[in-house]
C-alpha positions as CSV (number, residue, x, y, z in Angstrom):
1,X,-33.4,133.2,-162.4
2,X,-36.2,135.6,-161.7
3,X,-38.9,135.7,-164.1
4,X,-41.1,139.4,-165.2
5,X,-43.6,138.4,-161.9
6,X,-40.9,139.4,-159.3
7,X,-40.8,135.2,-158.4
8,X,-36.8,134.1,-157.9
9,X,-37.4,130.7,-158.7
10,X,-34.0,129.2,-158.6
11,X,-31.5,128.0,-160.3
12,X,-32.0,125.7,-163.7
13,X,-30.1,122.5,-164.9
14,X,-30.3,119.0,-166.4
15,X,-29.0,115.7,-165.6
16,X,-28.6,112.9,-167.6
17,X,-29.8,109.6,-165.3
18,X,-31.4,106.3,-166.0
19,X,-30.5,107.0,-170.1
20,X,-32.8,110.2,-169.8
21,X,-32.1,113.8,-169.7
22,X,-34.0,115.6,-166.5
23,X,-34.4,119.0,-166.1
24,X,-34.8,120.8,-162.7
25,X,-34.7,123.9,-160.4
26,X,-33.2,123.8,-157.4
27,X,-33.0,126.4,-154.8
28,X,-32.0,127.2,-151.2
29,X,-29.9,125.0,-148.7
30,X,-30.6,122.4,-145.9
31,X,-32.0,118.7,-146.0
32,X,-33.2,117.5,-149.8
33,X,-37.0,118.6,-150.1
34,X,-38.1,116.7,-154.0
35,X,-41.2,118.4,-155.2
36,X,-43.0,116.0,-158.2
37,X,-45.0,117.8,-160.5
38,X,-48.3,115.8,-162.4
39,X,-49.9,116.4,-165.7
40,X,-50.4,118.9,-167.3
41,X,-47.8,120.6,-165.8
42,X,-44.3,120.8,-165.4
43,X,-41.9,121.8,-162.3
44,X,-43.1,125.5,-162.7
45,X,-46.7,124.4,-160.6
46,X,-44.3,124.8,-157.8
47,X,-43.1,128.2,-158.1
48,X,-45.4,130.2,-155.9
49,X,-44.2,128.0,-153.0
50,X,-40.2,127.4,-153.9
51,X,-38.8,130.9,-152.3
52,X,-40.5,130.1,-149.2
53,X,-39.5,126.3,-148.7
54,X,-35.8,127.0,-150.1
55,X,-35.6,129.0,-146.4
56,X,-35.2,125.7,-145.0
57,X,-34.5,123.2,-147.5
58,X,-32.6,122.2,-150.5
59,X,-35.4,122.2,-152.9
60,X,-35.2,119.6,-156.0
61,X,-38.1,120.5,-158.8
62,X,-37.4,118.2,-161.5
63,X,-39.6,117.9,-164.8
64,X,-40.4,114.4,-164.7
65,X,-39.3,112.2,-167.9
66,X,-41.3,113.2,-170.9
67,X,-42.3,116.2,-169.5
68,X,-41.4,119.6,-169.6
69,X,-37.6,120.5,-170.8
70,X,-37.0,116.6,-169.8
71,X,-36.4,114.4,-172.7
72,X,-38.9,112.1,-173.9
73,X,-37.6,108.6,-174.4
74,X,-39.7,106.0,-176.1
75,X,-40.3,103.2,-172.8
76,X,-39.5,103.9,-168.9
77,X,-43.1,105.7,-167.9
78,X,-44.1,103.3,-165.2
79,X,-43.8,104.8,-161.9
80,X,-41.1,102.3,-160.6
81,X,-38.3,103.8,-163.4
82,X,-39.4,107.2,-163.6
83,X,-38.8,107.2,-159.4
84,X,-35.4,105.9,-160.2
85,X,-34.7,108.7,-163.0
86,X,-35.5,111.2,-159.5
87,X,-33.4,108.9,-157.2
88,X,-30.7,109.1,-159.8
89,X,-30.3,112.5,-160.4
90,X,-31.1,113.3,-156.4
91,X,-27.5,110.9,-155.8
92,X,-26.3,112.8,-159.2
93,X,-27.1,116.4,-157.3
94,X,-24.5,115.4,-154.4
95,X,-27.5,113.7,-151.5
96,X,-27.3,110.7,-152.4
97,X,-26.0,110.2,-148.4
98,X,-29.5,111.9,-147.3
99,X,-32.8,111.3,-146.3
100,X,-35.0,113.1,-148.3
101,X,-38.3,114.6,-147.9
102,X,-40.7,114.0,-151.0
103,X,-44.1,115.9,-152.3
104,X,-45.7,114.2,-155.1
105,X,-48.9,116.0,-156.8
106,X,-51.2,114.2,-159.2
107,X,-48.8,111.9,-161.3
108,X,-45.9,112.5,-159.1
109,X,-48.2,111.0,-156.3
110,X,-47.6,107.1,-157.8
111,X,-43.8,108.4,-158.7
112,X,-43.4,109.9,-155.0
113,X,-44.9,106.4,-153.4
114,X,-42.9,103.9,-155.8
115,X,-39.9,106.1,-154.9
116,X,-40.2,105.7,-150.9
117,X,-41.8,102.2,-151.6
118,X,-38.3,100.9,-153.3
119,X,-36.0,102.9,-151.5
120,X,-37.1,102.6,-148.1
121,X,-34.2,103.9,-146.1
122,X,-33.5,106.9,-148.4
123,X,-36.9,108.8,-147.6
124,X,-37.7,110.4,-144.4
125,X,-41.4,111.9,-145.0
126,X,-43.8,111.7,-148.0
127,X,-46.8,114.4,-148.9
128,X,-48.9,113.4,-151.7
129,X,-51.8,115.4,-153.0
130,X,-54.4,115.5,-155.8
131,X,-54.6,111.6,-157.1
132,X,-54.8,108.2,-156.1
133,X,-52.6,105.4,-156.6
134,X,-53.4,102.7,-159.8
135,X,-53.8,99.3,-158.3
136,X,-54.8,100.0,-154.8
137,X,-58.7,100.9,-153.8
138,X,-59.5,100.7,-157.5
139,X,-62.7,102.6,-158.1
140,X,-63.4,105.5,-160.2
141,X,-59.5,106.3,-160.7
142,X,-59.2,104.2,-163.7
143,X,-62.6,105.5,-164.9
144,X,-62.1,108.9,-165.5
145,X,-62.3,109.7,-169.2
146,X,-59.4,111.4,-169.7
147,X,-57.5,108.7,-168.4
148,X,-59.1,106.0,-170.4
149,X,-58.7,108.5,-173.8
150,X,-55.1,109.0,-172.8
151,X,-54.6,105.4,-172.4
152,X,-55.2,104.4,-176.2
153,X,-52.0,104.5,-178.3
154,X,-51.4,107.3,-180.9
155,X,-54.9,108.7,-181.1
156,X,-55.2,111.2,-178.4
157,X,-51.5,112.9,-180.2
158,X,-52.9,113.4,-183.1
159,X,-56.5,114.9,-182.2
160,X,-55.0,117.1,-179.3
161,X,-52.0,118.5,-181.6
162,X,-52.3,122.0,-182.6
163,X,-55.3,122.4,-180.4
164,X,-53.0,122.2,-177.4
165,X,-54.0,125.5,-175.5
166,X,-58.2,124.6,-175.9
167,X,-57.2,121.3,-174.3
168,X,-54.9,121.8,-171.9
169,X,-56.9,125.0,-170.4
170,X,-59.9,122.8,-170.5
171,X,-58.2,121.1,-167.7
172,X,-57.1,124.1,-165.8
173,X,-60.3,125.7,-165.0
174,X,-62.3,122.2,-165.0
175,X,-60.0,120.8,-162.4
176,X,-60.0,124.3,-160.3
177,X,-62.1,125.8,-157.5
178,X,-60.8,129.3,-158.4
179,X,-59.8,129.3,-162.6
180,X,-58.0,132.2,-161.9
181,X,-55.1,130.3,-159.9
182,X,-53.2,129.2,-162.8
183,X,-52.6,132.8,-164.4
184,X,-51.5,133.3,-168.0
185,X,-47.8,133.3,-167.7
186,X,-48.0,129.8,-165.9
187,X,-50.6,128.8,-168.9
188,X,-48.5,129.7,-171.7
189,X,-45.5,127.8,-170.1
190,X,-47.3,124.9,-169.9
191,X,-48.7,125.4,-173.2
192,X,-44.8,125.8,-174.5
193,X,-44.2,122.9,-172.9
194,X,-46.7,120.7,-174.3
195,X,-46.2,121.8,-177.3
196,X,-42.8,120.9,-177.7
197,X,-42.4,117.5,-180.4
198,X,-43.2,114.7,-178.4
199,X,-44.7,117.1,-175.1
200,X,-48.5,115.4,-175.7
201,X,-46.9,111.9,-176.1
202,X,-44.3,112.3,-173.5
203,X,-47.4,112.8,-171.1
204,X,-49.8,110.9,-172.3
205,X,-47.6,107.5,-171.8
206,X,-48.1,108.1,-168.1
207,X,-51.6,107.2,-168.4
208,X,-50.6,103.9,-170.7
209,X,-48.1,102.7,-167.9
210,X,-51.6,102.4,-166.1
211,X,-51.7,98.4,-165.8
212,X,-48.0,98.5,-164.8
213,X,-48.0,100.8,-162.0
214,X,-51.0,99.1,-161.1
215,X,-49.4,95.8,-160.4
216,X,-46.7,97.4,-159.0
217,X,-48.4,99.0,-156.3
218,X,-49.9,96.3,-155.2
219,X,-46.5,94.4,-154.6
220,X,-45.3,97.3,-152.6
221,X,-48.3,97.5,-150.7
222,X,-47.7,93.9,-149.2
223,X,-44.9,95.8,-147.1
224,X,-47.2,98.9,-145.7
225,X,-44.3,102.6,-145.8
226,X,-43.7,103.4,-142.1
227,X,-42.6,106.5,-142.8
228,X,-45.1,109.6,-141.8
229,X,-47.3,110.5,-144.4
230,X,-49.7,113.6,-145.6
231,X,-52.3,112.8,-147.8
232,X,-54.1,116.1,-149.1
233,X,-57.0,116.6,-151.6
234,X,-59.5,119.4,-152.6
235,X,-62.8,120.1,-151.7
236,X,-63.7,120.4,-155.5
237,X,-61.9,117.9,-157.1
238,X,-60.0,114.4,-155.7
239,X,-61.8,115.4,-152.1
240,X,-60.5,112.4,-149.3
241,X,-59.2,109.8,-152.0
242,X,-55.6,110.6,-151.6
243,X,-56.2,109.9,-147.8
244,X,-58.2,106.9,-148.2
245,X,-55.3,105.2,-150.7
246,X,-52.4,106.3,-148.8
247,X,-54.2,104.8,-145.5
248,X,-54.5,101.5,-147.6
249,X,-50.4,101.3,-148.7
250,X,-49.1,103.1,-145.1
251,X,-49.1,102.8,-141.8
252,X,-48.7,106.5,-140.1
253,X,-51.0,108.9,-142.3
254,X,-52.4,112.4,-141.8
255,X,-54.6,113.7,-144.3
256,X,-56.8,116.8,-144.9
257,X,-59.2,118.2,-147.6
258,X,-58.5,121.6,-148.4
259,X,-61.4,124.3,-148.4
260,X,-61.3,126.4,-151.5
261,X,-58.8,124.4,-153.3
262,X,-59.6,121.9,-156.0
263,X,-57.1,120.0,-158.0
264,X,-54.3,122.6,-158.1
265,X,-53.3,123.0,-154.7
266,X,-49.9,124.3,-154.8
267,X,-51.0,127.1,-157.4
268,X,-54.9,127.8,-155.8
269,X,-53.5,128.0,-152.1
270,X,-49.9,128.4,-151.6
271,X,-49.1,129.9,-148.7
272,X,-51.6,127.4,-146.6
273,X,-49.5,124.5,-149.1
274,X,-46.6,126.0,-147.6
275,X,-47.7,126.4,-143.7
276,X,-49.3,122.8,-143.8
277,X,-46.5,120.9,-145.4
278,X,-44.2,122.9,-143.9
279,X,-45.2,121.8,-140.1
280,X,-45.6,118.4,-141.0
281,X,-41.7,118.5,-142.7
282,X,-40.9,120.5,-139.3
283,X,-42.2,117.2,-137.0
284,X,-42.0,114.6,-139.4
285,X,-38.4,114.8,-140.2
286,X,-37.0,114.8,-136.7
């Protein structure tokens, strides 16, 4: 499908794995490449980058479980099942018999890490950007209000709903070094999204998964990834944490903080997202 801005972003679908129905775009050919979107967003952060990865790569951009066109089930929103709902539809998508390469921003850091943390062999390389992991390093991660307001059952649905625009866009241009990155098409589809019944609650039950993921973590960091790692933050927002938690759970890990970037890399800086992940992809999976 190509969309009124000119941008082919690949082909749509849904799954149904792990008792949940994902939705994804997928695009080009060559070894799996998974891209994990974060909150608040859905798989479309990724399409300024897709055209030019799917050159080289199969590219897998799934809405994560409660998110997006993905169904939002009641349970399953620690990081440990909602890496198995990816695993599940990556085997469901025919490369299952593949090493794949795995980008995780913001939420779908965690999701990225418990995926190559449980399924060791399947997972060749792993770029996170933008957050930290719960449960490792803990300092001001759990702090930040948002995540403790998110945290609390039921409230934060019923305050945010019908005021979803003001809040979300609060976000976008808080959490950005340029405001003007995420543009008003990619706004509004977020916005749709979010929208949706259950699109606050579906997203908001990441951040109450918190203690779980938490003590996950730390049982997966007893056995340090091998794998090669990139670790990227933004100057104006998460800065070196990514790199300092990733350096704390794995054992071969490059990292960078991006000038002019903050917490919406892939949308604020894409074709430098492209170019650096790119060459690390190019050395790290061969």
């Amino acid at each position: 499908m190509t969309r009124s801005n000119g941008i082919d972003e690949g082909a749509h679908g849904t799954e149904r794995v792990n008792d949940v129905s994902i939705h994804y775009v997928t695009a080009g050919s060559g070894p799996p490449l998974v891209l994990l979107h974060g909150w608040p967003q859905t798989w479309y952060e990724w399409r300024e980058v897709i055209p030019a990865f799917a050159s080289e790569y199969t590219v897998i951009a799934p809405d994560l479980r409660g998110m997006g066109d993905s169904t939002t089930p009641l349970s399953g929103y620690d990081k440990d099942t909602v890496a198995t709902d990816i695993r599940e539809l990556v085997h469901a998508l025919g490369h299952g018999d593949e090493r794949i390469a795995l980008v995780g921003h913001d939420w779908g850091m965690p999701t990225a890490y418990a995926y190559a943390a449980q399924y060791r062999e399947e997972v060749a390389a792993l770029c996170v950007l933008e957050a930290g992991l719960p449960g490792i390093r803990e300092d001001e991660k759990r702090h930040f209000w948002h995540t403790r307001f998110h945290g609390v059952r039921d409230l934060p649905e019923r305050l945010v709903a019908g005021r979803e625009r003001l809040y979300l866009e609060w976000f976008y241009k808080k959490g950005a070094y340029d405001p003007a990155a995420i543009d008003s098409d990619a706004r509004d589809e977020y916005v749709r999204c979010y929208s949706q019944p259950g699109g606050l609650r579906g997203g908001f039950e990441y951040y109450r998964a918190y203690d779980d993921d938490a003590e996950n973590n730390a049982a997966h960091a007893e056995t340090p990834l091998e794998i090669p790692v990139l670790a990227l933050g933004g100057e104006a927002s998460f800065r070196s944490l990514p790199i300092e938690d990733m350096n704390a759970v794995a054992t071969d890990v490059e990292g960078e903080v991006l000038e002019n970037a903050g917490h919406w890399i892939p949308e604020e800086r894409p074709e430098y997202f492209v170019e650096r992940v790119g060459s690390f992809l190019e050395t790290a999976t061969k």
